[in-house]
N, C-alpha and C positions, 0 to 999 in steps of 0.2 A: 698546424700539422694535421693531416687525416689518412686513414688508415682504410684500403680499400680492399677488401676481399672479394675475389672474382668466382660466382657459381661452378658447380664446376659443368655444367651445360650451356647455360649463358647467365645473364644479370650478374650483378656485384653488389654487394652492400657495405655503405660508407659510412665512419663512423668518425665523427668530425668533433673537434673542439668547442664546447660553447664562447660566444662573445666578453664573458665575463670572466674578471679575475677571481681565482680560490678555486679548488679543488672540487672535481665531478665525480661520483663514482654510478657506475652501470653494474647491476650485479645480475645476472642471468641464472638461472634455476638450473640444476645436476640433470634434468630430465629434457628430453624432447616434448617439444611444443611451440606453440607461436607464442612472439609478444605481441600483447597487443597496446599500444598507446592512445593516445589522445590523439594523435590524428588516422588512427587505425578505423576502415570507413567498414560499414555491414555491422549485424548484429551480432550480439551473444549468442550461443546454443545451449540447449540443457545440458546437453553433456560437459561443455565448459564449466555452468553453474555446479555441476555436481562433483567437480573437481575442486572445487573450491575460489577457482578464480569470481575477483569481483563482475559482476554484470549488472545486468538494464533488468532486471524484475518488474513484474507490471505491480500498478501504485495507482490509488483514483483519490480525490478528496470530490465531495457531493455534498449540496446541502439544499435547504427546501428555499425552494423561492415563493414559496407562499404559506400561510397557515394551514394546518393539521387540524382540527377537532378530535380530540380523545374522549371516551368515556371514561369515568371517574372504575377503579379497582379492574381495569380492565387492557391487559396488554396485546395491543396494537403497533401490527407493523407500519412503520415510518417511511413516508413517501421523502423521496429526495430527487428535484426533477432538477438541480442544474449544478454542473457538473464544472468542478474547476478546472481537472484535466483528470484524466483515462488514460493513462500511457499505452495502454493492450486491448481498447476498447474490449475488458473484462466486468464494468461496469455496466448495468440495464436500469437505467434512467425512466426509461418508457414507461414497461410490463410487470416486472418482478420487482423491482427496486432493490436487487441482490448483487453481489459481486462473485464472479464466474471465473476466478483466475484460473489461466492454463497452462501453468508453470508451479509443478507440487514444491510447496517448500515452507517457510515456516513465515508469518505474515503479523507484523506489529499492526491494531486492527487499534481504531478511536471512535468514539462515539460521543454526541452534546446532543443532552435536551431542553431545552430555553419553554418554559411555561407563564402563562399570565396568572395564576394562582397562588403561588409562594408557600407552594404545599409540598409533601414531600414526592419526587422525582425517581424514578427507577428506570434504568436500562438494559434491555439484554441482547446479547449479544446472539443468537440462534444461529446456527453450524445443521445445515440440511435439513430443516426444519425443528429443530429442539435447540432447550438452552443447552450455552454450554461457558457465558461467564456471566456476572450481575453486577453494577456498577449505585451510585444510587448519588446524591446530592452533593453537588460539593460546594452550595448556595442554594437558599432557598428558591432561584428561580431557575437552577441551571443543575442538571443531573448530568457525570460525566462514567463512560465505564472506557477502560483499555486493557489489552489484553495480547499476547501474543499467542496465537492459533496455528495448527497444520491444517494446510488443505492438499489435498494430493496430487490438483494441477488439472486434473476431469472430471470428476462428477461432486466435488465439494461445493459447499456456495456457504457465503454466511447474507446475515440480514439483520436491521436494526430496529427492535421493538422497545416500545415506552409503553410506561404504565404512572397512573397518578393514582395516592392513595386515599384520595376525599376527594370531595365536591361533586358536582353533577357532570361536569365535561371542565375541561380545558382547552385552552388553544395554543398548539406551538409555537414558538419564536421563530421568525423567516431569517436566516443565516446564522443564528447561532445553536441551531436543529442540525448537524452536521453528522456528516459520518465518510472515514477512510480507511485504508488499508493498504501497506506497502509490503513490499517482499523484503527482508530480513537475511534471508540466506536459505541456501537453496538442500532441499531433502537430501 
């Protein structure tokens, strides 16, 4: 059985039985708005996300495809030149090696640093050029920090620096040197 209601200009929209036995229920919101589904095609908008509905947030994971040399007591921004995916092309892989999201909202933010040393490891997280969380060893040869952060969606960036606390330099680990950042939900 289906149920067709007709615009009241033109189109209809039909609302049909699923194929399967047991009971479906469709609950609709007291307010005006779109639904959007799973085969619902086009993007999210801020203004959606600042409603609460879920959306497409930009998210990048990036890690080094080749070794880093650090100096020893000295915190160094971390190159990350290849790129698992970028949803918002908010990631600069090239130049900065910073994430540029342009969508403000609140951002679960990760970071690994992989060393050939077995010393202790520290990481920081830098929000426009200064700390603003520290992370440090969670194995002698791997330092991890995570963090959830605001950026405001235009002029925020964050970046990932490592610091070694002995020896004369280290060298980073090529893929497990990472670092990412998703959107979490929206300002």
């Amino acid at each position: 059985m289906s149920i067709v209601l007709q615009g009241s200009t033109s189109g209809s929209v039909t609302l049909q039985e699923p194929a399967v036995a047991g009971t479906t229920v469709l609950t609709l919101p007291a307010v005006s708005g779109t639904v959007i589904t799973t085969g619902s095609s086009g993007g999210v908008s801020q203004s959606m996300l600042a409603t609460g509905v879920a959306g497409t947030g930009p998210a990048f994971s990036a890690y080094q495809s080749s070794g880093q040399t650090l100096s020893s007591a000295t915190a160094t921004k971390l190159n990350f030149q290849t790129e698992e995916f970028d949803t918002n092309n908010n990631f600069d892989s090239t130049t900065n090696m910073r994430f540029t999201p342009t969508v403000a909202g609140y951002y679960q933010v990760n970071g690994g640093l992989s060393n050939n040393t077995g010393t202790q490891t520290v990481l920081y997280i830098y929000k426009n050029g200064g700390v603003v969380k520290t992370g440090t060893n969670g194995s002698m040869f791997l330092g991890t920090v995570s963090a959830i952060i605001y950026l405001n969606g235009s002029s925020d960036y964050i970046e990932l620096y490592g610091y070694f606390a002995s020896g004369t330099t280290a060298n980073t680990g090529v893929q497990n040197t990472y670092f990412q950042a998703a959107m979490i939900r929206a300002a």
